[in-house]
N, C-alpha and C positions, 0 to 999 in steps of 0.2 A: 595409631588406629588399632583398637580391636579388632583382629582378624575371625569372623564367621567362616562356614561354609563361603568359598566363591560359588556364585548361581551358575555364570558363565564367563565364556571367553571371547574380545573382538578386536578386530581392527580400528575399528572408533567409535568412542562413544558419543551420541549429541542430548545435548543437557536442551530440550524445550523442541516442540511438537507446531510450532507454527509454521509458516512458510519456509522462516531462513532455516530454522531446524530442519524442515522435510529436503529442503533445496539439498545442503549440505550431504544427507542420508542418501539423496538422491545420484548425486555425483559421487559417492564412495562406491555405493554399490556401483552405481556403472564400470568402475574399474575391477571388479571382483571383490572387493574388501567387503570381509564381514562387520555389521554395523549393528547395533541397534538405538534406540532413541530412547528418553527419560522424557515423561512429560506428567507433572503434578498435581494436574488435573484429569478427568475424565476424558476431558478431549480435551485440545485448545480452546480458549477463549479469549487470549488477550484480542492486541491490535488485527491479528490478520484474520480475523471472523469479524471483525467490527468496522470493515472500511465498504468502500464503494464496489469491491472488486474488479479493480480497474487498470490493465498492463498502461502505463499511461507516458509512453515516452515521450512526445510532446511536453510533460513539463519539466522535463528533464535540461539541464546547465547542456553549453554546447558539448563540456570536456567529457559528462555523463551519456552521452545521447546513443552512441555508439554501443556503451556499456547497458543500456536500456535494451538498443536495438539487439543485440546478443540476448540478451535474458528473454527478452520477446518469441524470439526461435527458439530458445530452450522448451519455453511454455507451451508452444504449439506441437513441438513433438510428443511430448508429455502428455497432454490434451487431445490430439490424436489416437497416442496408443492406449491412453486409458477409459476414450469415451468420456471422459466429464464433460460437461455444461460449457460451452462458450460459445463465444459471436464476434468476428472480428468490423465491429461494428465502424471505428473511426471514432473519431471527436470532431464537434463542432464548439467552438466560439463565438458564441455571438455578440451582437453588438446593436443596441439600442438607440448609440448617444453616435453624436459625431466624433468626439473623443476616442469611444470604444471604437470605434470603427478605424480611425487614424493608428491605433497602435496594431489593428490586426494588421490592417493594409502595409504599412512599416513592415512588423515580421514576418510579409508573404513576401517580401521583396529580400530582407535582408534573412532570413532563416535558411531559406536553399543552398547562400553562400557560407551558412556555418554547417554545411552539410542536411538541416534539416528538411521534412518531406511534406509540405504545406500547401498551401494555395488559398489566395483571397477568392469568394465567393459574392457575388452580388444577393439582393431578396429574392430573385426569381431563382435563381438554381438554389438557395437555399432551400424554398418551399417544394421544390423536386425532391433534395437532399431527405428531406424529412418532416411527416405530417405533425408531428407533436410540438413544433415549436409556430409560437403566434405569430403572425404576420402582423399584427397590428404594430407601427412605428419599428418594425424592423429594416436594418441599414443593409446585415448581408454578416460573415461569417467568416473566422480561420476554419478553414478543412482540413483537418490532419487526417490521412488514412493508414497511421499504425497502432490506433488504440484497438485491444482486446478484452471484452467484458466475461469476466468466469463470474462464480457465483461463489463468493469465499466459504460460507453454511454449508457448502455441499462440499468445494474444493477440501476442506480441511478437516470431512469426514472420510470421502473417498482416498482421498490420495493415497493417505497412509495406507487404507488394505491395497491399493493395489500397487505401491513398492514392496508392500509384505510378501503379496504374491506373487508377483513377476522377478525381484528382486531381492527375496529372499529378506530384508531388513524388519529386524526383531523390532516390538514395539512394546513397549511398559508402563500402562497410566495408572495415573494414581499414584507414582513414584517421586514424591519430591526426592530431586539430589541434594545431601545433605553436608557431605566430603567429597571431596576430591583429594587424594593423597599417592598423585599416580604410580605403579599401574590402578590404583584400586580407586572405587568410585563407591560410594553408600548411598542408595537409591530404596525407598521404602524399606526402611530396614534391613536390605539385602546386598550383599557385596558383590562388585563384580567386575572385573578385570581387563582392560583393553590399554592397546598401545597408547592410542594419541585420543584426545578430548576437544568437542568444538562444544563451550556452550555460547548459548541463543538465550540468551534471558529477557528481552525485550527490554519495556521500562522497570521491570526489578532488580533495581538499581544496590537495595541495600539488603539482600541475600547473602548468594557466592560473589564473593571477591569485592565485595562492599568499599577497600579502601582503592582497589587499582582502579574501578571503575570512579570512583569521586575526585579523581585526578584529572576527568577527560574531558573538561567543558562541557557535558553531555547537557542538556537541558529538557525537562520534562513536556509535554504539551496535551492538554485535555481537549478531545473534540466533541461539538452536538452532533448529533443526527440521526434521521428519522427513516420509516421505511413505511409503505402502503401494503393493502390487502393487496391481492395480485390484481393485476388490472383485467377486465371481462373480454370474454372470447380470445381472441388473435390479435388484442392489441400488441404493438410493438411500438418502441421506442424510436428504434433505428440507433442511427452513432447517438453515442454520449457525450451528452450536453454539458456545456459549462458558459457561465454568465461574463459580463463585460466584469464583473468584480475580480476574476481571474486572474485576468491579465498582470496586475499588480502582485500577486500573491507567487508565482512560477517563476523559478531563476533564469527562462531563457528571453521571456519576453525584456529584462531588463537593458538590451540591446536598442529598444528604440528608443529615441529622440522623446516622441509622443507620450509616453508614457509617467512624465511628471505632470503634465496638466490632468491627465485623468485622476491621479491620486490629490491634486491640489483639489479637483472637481468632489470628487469621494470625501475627501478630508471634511470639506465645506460644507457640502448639504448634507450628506450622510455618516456622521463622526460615530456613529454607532458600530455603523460595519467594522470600522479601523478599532474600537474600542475591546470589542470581541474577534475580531479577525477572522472576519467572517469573508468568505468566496462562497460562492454554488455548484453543483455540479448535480446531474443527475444521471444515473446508469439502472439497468436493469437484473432482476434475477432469475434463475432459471425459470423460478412459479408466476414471473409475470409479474412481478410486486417491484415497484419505484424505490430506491435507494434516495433518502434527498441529505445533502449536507453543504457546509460543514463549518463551525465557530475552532477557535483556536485561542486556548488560554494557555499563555506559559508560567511554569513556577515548581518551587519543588514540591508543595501541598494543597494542588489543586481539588477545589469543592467537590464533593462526591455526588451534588446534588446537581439535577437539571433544570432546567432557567425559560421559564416559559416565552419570557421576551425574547430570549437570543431561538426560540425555536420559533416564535413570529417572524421573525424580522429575516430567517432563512425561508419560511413559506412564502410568504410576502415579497421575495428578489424572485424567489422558482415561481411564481404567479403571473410575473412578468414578460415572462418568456417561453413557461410551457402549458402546453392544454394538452390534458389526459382525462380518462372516464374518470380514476376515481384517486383524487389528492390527497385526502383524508390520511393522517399518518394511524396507521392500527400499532407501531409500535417506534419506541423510544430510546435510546441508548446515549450510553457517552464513551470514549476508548481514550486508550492513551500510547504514547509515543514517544521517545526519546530521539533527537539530535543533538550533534554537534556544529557546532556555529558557522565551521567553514570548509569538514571534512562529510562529503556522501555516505560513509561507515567509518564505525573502527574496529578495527581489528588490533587486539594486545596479546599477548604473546607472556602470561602472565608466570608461567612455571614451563618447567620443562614437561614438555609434550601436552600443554594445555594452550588452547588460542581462544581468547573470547571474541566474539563478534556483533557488536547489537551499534545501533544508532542510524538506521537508514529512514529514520524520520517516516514522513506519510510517502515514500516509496519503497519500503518491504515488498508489495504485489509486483511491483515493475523491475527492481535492481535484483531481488534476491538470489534468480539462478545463474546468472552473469557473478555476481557477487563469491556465490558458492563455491563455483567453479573454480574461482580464483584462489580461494581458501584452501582447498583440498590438492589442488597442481600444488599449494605454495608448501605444502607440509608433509605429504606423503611426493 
């Protein structure tokens, strides 16, 4: 490496500006360590500004839930002292069918004994619970009351100035990281110098470290999903909803019994859903505006393009269960994600004093400060 000017001096550098980047930035600085971040764009854009923004440990495996429940308290202190956007609203599941109903009931029974914090609901306390979902042919609901809704659009503007300012952590955008040859790091043309390196590269996969990461069963995944004008006056959602299609889709429900007939049920009359991997969920944003998702296509050169059917066929499930002022999506998107087939993240370890960390699939919002945490004890 041609050695320039070094810019500066740190304690660790994080290669990417989304959540797992901020998390990580997050927990250095708490310890004193000087830090700053690299992020290649103007702001972030990948996965953690394109989801529901949703701390969502309910779908979290039993072995994870804990590791959820940790990052969850991470976020509320965080969210506290910074003033951002949030609602610790709860999730509801609902359920339509006799089926859906049979696996909520199942894991209100068996989830307390895996530790989790649940309860079956009948239709009357549900329509207490919250005005936004239909009564019509509704059986009754999982209640979880540890989900937290932030606003990712705003989260992953704010955040950053205010570990800048409270926590002193340098930020860099515009900066693709280009080397790594440590101590030295090339970041928009500028050199600059720190102990130890996390990067966070989400799904860019064939960047930095192109061949360690092609070793890791990672598997790419493309999602639809849509968002409304803000909804008028003081509407509110309440907890964040999610449909009987759910149940199938979340590694902890896979604990019931009940839970192959409803997919035999799905399979059968509705092969579309399974075809596109489609679940519902709906949450809210600070402006009032409906989040609705989500299809899921695996592969490693998924379309760039959005698919009008698979964005019916999610309005069309959200139709059936919620009543809002205004459904109308005003805006479009598709995001992408990376997992591993049977690990929560990975973490490689790929030179000396460099640790990559990417693969937390559609829980980045949920795992990420738990996650961090874990990365930073394990290296400093």
């Amino acid at each position: 490496m041609l050695i320039k000017e070094v810019q500066g001096s740190y304690d660790l550098a994080v290669v990417g500006a989304g959540i797992l980047g901020l998390a990580h930035a997050y927990h250095a600085a708490k310890k004193g360590l000087r830090v700053i971040v690299f992020e290649r764009s103007q702001q972030a854009r990948g996965a953690s500004t394109r989801n529901f923004g949703l701390i969502w440990p309910i779908g979290q495996s039993a072995g994870n839930y804990s590791v959820a429940l940790r990052s969850r308290e991470i976020w509320l202190e965080i969210l506290q002292a910074s003033g951002l956007y949030h609602q610790k609203t709860g999730s509801l599941h609902l359920a339509y069918r006799e089926d859906e109903a049979a696996v909520a009931q199942e894991f209100a029974r068996k989830g307390p004994e895996a530790g989790f914090q649940c309860e079956w609901l009948d239709r009357t306390q549900v329509a207490k619970a919250s005005k936004a979902v239909r009564k019509e042919g509704l059986v009754g609901a999982l209640w979880s009351p540890t989900e937290i809704t932030v606003d990712p659009r705003e989260t992953l503007v704010e955040l950053p100035r205010f570990l800048a300012a409270e926590l002193g952590v340098a930020f860099h955008y515009g900066a693709p990281v280009t080397a790594i040859e440590m101590p030295l790091l090339v970041a928009g043309n500028q050199h600059y110098e720190a102990l130890k390196a996390v990067v966070c590269c989400g799904s860019e996969l064939n960047h930095l470290y192109q061949e360690e990461l092609g070793g890791t069963e990672l598997k790419l995944c493309k999602l639809q999903m849509l968002r409304t004008s803000p909804q008028p006056g003081s509407w509110r959602l309440g907890p964040a909803l999610a449909g009987g299609l759910t149940f199938r889709f979340y590694p902890p429900f896979q604990i019931c019994s009940s839970l192959h007939a409803l997919r035999e049920r799905i399979g059968r009359e509705t092969p579309e859903f399974d075809r596109w991997g489609i679940h519902t969920m709906v949450s809210q944003g600070a402006d009032g505006s409906l989040t609705f998702g989500d299809s899921h296509e695996y592969g490693s050169d998924p379309s760039p393009f959005l698919r009008n059917d698979i964005e019916e066929l999610i309005l069309c499930h959200i139709r059936t269960y919620l009543t809002a002022p205004e459904m109308r999506p005003a805006e479009r998107w598709y995001g992408t994600y990376v997992k591993h087939p049977s690990l929560p993240y990975c973490q490689l370890e790929t030179e000396r004093n460099v640790t990559l960390v990417t693969g937390l699939g559609g829980a980045g919002m949920t795992l990420s400060f738990a996650v961090a945490e874990h990365v930073i004890r394990s290296i400093f």
